[in-house]
N, C-alpha and C positions, 0 to 999 in steps of 0.2 A: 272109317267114316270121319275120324275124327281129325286124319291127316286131309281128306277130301275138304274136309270144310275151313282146317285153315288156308289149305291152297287157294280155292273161292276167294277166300276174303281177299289172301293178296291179291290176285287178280283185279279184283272192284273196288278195293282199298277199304273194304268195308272193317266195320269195330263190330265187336259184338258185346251190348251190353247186357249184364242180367240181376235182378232182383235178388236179393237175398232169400226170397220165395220161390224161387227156382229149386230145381231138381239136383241135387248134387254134381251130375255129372254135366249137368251145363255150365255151373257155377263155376267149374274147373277149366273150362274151356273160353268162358269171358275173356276178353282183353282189361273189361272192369265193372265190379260187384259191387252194389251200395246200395242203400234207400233211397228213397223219392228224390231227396235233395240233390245228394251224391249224383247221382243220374241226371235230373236235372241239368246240373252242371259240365257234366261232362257231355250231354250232347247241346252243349251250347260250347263248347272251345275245344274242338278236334278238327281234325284236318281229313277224316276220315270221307268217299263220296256218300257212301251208304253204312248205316245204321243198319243193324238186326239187332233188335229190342226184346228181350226172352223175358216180357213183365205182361203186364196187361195192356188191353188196349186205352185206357185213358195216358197212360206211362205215355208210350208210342205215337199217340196226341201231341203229349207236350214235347217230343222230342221234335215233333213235323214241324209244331208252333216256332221253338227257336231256332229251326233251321230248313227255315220252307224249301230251300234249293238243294236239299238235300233228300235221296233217298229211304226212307223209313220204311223196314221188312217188320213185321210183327206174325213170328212162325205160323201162331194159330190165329186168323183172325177172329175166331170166337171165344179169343179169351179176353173175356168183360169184365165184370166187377159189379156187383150186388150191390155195394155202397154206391156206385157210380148211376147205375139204374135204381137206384131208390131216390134220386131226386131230378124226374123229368125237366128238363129245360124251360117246356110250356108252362111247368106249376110251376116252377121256380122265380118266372117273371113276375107270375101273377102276386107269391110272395113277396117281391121284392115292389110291384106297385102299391101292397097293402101297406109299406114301411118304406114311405120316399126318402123321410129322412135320416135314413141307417148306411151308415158303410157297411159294402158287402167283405166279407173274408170268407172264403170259402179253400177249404182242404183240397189240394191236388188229385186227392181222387173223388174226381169227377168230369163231365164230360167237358170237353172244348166246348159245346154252345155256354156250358154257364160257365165257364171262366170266363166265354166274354162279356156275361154279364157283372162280374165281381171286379170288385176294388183292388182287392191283393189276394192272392194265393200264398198258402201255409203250407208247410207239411207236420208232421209231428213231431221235428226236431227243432224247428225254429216257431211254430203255432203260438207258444208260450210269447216270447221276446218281442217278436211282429206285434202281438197285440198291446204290448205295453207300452210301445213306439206308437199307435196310434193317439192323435189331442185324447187329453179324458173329456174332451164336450161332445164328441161326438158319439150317435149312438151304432150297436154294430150289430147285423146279423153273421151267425156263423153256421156255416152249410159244409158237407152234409150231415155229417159223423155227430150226432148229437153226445154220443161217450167223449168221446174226444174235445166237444166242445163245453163240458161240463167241467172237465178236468183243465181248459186254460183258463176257464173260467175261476174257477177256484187259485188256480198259479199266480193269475194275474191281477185279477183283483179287481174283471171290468165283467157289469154286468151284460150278457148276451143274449140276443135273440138266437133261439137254435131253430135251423131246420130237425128235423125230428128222421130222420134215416141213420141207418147203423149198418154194421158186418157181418156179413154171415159166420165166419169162419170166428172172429171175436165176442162172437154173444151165444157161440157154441159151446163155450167151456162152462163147464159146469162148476160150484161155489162147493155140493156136496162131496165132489168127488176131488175139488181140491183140497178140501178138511181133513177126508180121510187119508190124502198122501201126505198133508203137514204132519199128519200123527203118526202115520210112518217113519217120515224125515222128517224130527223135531228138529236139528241143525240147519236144514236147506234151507237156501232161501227162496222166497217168490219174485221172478222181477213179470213185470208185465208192460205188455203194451199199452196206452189212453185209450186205444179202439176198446178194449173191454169195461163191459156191465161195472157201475159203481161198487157194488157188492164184493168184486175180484179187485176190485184197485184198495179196497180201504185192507186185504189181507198180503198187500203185496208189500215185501221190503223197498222192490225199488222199481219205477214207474217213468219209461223212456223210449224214444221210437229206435225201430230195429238196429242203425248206429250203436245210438245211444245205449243199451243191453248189449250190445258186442264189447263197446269196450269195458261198459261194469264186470264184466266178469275177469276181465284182462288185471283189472286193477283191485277187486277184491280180493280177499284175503279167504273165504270162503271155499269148501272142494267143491259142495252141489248146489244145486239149482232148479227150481220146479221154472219152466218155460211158458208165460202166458203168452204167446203168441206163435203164430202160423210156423208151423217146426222146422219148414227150411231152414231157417236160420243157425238153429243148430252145427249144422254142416260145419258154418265157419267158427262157431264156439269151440267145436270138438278139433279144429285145425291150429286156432289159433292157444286152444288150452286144453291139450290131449290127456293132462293127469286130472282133469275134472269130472263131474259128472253131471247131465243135463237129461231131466225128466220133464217127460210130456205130460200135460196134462188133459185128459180124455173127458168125454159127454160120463154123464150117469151110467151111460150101457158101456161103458170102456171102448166106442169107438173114435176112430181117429178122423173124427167131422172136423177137425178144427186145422184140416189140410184144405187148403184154396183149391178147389177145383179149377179155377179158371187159371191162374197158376201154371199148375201141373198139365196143364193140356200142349203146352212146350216141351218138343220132345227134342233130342239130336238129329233124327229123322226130319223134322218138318224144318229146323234151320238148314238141311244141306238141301232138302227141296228150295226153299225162299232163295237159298242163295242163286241154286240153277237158275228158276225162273223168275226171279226180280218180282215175286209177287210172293204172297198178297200186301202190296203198300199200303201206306196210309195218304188218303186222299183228304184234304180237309178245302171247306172254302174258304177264296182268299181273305173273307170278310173278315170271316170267323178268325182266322190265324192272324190278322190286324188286329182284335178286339180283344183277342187273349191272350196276346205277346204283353200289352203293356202292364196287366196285375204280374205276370211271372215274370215280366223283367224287375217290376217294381219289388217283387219278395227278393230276388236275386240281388239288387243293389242294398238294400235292405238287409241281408244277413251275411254281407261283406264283415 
């Protein structure tokens, strides 16, 4: 399967990009791995005709956004994002009419309609930096991720209006059941992602989007580590630092909710289908890919 589907690619010249929320054995089969930014980027400067995008569908959005003339396969088209539908388009205008005078920021995951409504697009690795480059006269809403906007908030030192949505798989982890693994592992450390509940960021040693906790562990000095965030990631922690040790951290019932189902719904199977039949794409209107090309080119010039 997994020679079929490179063969595909050369054929159609297509990349395969994939989220560090990915499944391991896609992860291994990428052409290139990274977070939102990461991704971002590289489907904005390849030479590739077609994209297969193994993230979600907002991901696969913006890849359409910076490269309308291009191809974009998104295996499963039903893999969404709870974050991304927790802030409808329609209310999100009507928010944005209630505060005319706020610059929008609004976090990458979320849909093409409200990028085209926003000023600049963040991710979690640059959300901090972006906002501190904005005048401090101006006033700013930050959509959607309200965990994540409390925490630039505090970074940065600008007060913000927050959309009030969050993550499923991030507000999954439980505070008690991380207490009781610190008292098991009194040495590990906590890092976490900003997507999580205030309560899990104030026990956490270090606090960084999926990037950013790939290379903290590269560079600590530490063996273990309790994982606030969606466990793919792992994958590449345990690749790039195999004498370590990385603990999940589970709900109260010790289940492992804090897996993105929308995520996982990307199989090997369904990228050597997409590649067959050049579907299911990403269709977006031209309007919409005009209106929300210019905040994510403007974050992209911006975290130059």
């Amino acid at each position: 399967m997994i020679s079929e589907i490179k063969e595909l690619c050369l054929k159609a010249n297509a990349i395969i990009l994939a989220h560090y929320y990915q499944a391991p054995e896609i992860q291994d089969i990428a052409d290139f791995i990274g977070d939102s930014l990461d991704l971002s980027r590289k489907a904005a400067n390849n030479d590739a005709d077609t994209i297969v995008f193994c993230g979600v569908h907002f991901m696969a959005e913006t890849a359409k956004i910076l490269s309308p003339n291009k191809t974009v396969l998104l295996p499963d088209i039903d893999a969404g994002c709870s974050l991304a539908d927790d802030c409808p388009a329609e209310e999100f205008q009507k928010f944005r009419e209630e505060n005319p005078d706020h610059y929008v920021v609004s976090y990458i995951n979320c849909t093409a309609e409200v990028k085209a409504q926003s000023d600049l697009i963040c991710t979690s690795s640059n959300a901090v930096s972006l906002v501190e480059k904005i005048p401090k006269d101006k006033k700013i809403i930050f959509a959607p991720d309200k965990n994540l906007g409390r925490w630039v908030q505090k970074n940065s030192g600008r007060k913000l209006k927050l959309w009030p949505g969050s993550c499923i798989v991030h507000e999954t982890f439980s505070e008690e059941a991380l207490l009781k693994l610190k008292y098991k592992h009194p040495d590990a450390k906590v890092i976490a992602h900003p997507e999580c509940s205030q309560n899990l960021l104030v026990l956490s040693d270090f606090i960084g989007s999926t990037s950013k906790l790939l290379d903290f562990v590269s560079n600590d000095y530490s063996d273990t580590y309790m994982v606030l965030t969606e466990p793919g990631i792992i994958h590449q922690m345990k690749k790039k630092e195999p004498n370590k040790n990385f603990i999940e951290v589970p709900d109260i019932d010790g289940c492992k909710c804090n897996e993105c189902p929308y995520m996982k719904l990307n199989t090997l199977e369904k990228i050597l289908d997409c590649l067959k039949n050049n579907s299911p794409s990403i269709e977006l209107d031209p309007e919409i890919i005009k209106k929300a090309y210019k905040p994510i080119k403007r974050m992209l010039d911006m975290s130059i």
